[in-house]
C-alpha positions in Angstrom: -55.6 124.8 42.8 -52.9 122.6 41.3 -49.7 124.0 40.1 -48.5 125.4 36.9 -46.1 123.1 35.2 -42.6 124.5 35.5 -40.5 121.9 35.3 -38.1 121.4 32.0 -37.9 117.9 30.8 -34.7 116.5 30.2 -33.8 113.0 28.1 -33.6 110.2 30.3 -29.7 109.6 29.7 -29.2 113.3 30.4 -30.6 113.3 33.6 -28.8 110.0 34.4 -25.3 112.0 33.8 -26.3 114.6 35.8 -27.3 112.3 39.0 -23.6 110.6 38.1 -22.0 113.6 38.4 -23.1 113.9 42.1 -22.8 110.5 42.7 -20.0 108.5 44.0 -21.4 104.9 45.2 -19.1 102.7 48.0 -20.8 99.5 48.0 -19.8 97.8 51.2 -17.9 94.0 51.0 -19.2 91.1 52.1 -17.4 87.6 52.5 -20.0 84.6 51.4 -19.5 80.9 50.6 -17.9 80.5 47.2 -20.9 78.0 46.3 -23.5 80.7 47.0 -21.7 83.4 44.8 -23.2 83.0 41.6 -23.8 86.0 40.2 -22.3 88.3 42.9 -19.9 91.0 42.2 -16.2 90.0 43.1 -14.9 92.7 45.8 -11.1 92.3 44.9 -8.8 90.1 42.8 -8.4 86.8 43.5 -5.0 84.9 43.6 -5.1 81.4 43.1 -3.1 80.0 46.3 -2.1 77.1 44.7 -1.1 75.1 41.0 -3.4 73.5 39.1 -3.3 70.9 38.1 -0.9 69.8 41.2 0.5 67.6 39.7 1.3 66.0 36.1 -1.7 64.1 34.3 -2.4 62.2 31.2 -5.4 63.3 29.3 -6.1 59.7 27.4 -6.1 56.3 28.0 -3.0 54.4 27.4 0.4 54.0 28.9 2.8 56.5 30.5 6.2 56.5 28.4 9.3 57.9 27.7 8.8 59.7 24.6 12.8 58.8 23.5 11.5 55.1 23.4 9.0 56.0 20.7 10.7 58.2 18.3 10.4 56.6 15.0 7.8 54.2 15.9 5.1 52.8 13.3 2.3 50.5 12.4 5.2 48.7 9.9 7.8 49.1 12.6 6.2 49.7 16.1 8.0 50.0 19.2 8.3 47.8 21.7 7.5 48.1 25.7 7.5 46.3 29.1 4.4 47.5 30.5 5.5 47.0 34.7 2.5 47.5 36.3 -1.0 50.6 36.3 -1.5 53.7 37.8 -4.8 53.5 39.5 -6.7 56.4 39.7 -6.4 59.0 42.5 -3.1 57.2 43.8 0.4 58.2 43.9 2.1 56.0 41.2 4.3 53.2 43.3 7.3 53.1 41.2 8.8 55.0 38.2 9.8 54.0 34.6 12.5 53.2 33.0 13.9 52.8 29.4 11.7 51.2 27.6 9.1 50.5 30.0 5.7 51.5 30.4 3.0 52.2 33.1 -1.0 51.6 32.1 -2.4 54.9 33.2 -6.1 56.8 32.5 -7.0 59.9 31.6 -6.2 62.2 34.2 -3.9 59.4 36.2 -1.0 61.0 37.2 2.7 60.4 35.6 5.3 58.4 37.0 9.0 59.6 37.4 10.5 59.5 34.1 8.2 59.6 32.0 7.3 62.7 29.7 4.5 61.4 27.4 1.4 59.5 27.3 0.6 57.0 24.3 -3.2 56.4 23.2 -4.6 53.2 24.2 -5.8 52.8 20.3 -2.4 53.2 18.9 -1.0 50.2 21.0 -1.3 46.6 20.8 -0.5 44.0 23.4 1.4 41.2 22.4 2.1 39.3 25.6 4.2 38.5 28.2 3.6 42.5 29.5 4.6 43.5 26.2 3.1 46.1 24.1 3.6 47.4 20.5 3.3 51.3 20.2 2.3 52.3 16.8 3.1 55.7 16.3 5.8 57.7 18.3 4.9 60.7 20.7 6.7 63.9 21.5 8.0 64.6 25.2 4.3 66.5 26.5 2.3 65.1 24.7 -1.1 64.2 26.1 0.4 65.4 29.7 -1.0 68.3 31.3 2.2 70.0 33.1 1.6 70.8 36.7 0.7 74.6 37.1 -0.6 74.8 33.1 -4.2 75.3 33.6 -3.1 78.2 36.6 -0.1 78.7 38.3 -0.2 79.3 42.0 -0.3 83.2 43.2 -1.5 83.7 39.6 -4.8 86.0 39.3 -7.9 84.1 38.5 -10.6 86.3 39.1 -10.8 90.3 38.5 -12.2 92.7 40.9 -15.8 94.2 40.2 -16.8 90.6 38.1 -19.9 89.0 37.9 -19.4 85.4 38.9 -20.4 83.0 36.8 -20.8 78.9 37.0 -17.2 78.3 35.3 -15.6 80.8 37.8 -17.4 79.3 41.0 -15.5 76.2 39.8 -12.6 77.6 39.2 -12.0 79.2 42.7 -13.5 75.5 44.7 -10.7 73.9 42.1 -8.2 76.3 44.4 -9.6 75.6 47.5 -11.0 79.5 47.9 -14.3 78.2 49.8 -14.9 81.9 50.7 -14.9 85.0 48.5 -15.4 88.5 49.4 -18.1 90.2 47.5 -19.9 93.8 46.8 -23.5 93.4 48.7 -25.9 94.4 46.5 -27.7 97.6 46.5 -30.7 97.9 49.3 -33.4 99.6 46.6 -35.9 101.5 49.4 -39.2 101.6 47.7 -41.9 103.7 49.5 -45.3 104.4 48.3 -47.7 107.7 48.7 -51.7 107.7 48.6 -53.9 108.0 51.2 -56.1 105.9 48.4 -53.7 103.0 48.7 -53.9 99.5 50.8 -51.6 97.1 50.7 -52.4 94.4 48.5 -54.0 91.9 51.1 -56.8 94.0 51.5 -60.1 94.2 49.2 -60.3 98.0 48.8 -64.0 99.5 49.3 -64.8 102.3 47.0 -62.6 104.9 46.4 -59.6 102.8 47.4 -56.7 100.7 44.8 -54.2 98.2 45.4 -50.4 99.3 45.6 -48.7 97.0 43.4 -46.4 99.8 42.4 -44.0 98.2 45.8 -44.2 94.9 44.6 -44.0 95.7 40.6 -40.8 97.7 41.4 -39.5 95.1 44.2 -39.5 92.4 41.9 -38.0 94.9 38.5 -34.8 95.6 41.6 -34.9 91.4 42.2 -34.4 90.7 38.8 -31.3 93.8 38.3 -29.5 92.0 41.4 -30.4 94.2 44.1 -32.1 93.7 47.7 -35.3 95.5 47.5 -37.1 96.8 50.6 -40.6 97.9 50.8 -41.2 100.2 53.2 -44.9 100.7 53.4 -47.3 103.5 52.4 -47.5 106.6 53.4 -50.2 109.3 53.9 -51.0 112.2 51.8 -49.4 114.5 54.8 -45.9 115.7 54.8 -45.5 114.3 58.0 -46.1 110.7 57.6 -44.2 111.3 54.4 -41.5 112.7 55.6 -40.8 110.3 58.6 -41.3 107.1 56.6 -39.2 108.4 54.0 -36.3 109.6 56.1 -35.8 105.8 57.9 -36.3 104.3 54.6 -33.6 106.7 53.4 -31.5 105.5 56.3 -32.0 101.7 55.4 -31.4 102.3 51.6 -28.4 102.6 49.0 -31.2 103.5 46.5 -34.5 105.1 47.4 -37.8 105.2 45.2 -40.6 107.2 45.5 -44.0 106.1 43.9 -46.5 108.8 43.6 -46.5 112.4 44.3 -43.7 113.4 41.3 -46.6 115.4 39.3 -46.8 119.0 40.1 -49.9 119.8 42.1 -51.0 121.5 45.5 -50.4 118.0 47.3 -47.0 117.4 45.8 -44.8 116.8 48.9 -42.1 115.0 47.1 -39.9 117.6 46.6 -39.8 118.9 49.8 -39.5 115.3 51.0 -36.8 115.1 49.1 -34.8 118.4 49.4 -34.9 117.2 53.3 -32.9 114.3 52.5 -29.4 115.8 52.2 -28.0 118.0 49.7 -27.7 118.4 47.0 -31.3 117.6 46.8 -33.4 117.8 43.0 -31.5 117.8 40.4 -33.9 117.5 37.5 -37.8 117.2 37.5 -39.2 116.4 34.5 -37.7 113.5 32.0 -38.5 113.9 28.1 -40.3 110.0 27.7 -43.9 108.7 28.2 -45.1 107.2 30.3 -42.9 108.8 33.4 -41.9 112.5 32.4 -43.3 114.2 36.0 -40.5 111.6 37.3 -37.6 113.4 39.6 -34.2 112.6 40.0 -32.2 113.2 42.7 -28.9 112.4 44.8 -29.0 113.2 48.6 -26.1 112.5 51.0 -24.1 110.5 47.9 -27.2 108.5 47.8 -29.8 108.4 44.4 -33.5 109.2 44.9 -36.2 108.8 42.2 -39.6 110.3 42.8 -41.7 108.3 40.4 -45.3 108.6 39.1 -48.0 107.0 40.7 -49.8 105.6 37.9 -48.2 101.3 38.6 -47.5 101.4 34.1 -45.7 104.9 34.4 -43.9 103.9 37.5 -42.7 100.6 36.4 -41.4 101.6 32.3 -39.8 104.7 33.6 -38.0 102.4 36.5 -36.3 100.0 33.8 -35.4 102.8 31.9 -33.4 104.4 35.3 -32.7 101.7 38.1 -30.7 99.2 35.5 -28.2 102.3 35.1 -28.4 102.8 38.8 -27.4 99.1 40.2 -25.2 98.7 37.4 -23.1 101.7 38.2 -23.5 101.1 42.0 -21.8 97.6 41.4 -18.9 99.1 38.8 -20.0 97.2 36.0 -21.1 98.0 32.8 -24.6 98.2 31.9 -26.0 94.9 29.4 -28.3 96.0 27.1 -31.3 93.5 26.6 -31.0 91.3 23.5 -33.6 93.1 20.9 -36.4 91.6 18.6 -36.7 93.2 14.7 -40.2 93.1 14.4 -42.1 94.8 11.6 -45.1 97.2 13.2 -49.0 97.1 12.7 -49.9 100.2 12.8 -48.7 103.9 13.0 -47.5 104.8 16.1 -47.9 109.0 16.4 -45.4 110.7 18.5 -44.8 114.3 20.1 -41.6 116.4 19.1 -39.3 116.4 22.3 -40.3 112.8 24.1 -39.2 109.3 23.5 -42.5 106.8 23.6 -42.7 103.7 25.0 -45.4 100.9 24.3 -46.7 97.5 24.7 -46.7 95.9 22.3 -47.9 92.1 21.5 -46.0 89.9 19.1 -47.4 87.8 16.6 -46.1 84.9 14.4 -46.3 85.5 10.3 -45.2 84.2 7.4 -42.3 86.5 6.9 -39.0 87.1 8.4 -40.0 88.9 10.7 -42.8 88.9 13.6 -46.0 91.6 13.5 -45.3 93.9 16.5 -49.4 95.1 17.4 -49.5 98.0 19.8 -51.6 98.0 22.8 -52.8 101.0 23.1 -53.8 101.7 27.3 -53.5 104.3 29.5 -50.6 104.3 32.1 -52.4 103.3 35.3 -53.7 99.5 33.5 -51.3 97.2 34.6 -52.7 94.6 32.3 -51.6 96.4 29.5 -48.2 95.2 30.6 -49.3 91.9 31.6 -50.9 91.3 28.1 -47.1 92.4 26.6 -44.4 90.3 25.2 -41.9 93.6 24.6 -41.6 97.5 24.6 -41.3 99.6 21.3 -39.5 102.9 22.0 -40.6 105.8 19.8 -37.4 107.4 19.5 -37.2 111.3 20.5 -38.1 113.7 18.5 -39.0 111.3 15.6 -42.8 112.4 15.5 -43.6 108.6 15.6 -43.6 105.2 13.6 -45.3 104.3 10.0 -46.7 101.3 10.0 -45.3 98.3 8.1 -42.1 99.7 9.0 -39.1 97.1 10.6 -39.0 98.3 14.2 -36.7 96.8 17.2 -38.2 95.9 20.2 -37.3 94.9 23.3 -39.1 91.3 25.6 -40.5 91.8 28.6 
């Protein structure tokens, strides 16, 4: 005989401050090649250990000068200049300049002694005998990058706890840091439950499904930056349940559960859990469809989700908990997806005390704004997802959606 329902549902963001409040993640550090760090999570500040640029550089064409020798220059009274040699590129300049002399240089060449300006190729003209006329005068710095001016060295560059991106991987090789210590990312445990499950290799006879729900929830944990582990199926006995779960648990930094949340004679999930550490449950039961027999949990400073079996259910109710989860885990804030204004098809009908989510499929019009169509499926057809381009949430409480009405949704 299955269970009565006892459990009291809570809003998703709810529950998720309650699991923070027993939750205190200490990612462990990791030094990687600076190259391979896009994306990673800096561990500590980074201190640039040395100036750049090293040295002083022109950023045009022209000749390096002493700015003194151009004040008051013009095109009706230019100033004149022994040009005594060029700096070639990537070399050391072999001699410095005098009053009124002048070295041919290119843009980022580096300046001679005594010289504090650079003058544009186009506002000189040569007149022989290694002369030049410079048109228009030039303040001491000007088109010279000082040495140190982009980053001084011992100067911070990087922040701890910051996503690196393609500008900052440059950055720290401009430096010389060829090695950068990291946060490693979260190891997301995903076990399934179902004596009616084979892995996906295998055509099931009769009677027996797929799992995708490891590989659906693998690839959600990919995409969020974490290392996902699938750790197999296990048998409708507590058990095999139990002792898959625990060295799963052991492996993990984040552990889902698919299957076995509802509340029913063969519900093993909360003792499965509770065995995990304390403090155990903290809240079964979230107020949003699909996913509200979903448990949440924190054992031994470590989060565990115990999420329906049905592979819709388990995967909207996962991108509504395990963004929050590696983004906290990491110490950075969470991103909200970009969202769509789309204008709705048809009425979507809502209960009082849940937040809905659907498929939705969107369509091209005339208007502003896209038609948003809602495909209505129940939560174990995965190709209700697959024929998606975004979710609509139902807000709580809102007892659901007219149609025609300007709605937000968000791409899959």
């Amino acid at each position: 005989m299955p269970s009565p329902e006892f459990f009291q549902v809570l809003p998703v963001a709810d529950a998720l401050k309650l699991l923070d409040s027993h939750w205190q993640p200490t990612p462990a550090r990791e030094f990687i090649a600076t190259a391979d760090a896009l994306d990673r999570i800096s561990a500590a500040e980074v201190v640039s250990p040395e100036a750049v640029p090293a040295f002083r550089k022109s950023t045009v064409d022209g000749y390096a000068v002493r700015a003194a020798d151009t004040f008051g220059a013009s095109q009706a009274l230019p100033a004149f200049l022994e040009v005594i040699g060029e700096i070639k590129m990537g070399e050391i300049p072999g001699r410095d300049i005098g009053s009124g002399q002048a070295l041919a240089i290119h843009t980022g060449g580096m300046l001679p002694e005594g010289a504090d300006a650079a003058v544009m190729i186009e506002t000189t003209q040569v007149i022989g005998g290694g002369e030049i006329e410079a048109m228009r005068a030039v303040a001491p710095g000007e088109n010279v990058i000082q040495a140190g001016e982009d980053v001084a060295a011992g100067a911070a560059i990087l922040s701890g706890r910051h996503r690196l991106r393609a500008a900052d991987i440059g950055g720290l090789l401009a430096v010389g840091v060829e090695q950068i210590e990291v946060l490693r990312p979260p190891r997301v445990g995903i076990l399934s439950c179902g004596d009616e499950l084979l892995p996906p290799a295998v055509a099931p006879p009769p009677g027996k499904v797929r799992d995708i729900n490891a590989y659906t929830l693998s690839a959600l944990a990919q995409t969020l930056g974490a290392e996902p582990l699938r750790l197999g199926i296990a048998r409708d006995t507590l058990e095999d349940y139990r002792a898959r779960a625990e060295a799963g648990f052991a492996e993990s930094d984040i552990l889902l559960l698919s299957a076995g949340s509802s509340v029913s004679a063969r519900d093993y999930t909360r003792d499965v859990i509770n065995g995990l550490g304390a403090p155990g449950l903290l809240q079964h039961g979230l107020a949003t469809k699909p996913g509200k027999p979903t448990i949440i949990a924190v054992c031994e400073d470590k989060p565990v989700i115990g999420l329906p079996g049905n592979p819709v259910s388990a995967l909207l109710v996962a991108r509504q908990i395990l963004p929050h989860l590696i983004a906290r885990f990491l110490g950075q804030t969470l991103e909200r997806p970009p969202l769509i204004r789309a204008r709705l098809a048809l009425r979507v009908a809502s209960e009082t005390g849940r937040e809905d989510w659907l498929a939705v499929r969107l369509r091209a019009t005339d208007e502003e704004y896209p038609l948003a169509e809602p495909l209505f499926g129940k939560s174990n057809l995965i190709f209700t997802l697959v024929g998606a381009d975004a979710l609509l949430r139902v807000p709580l409480n809102s007892g659901g959606l007219d149609a025609g009405s300007l709605v937000d949704v968000a791409p899959l």
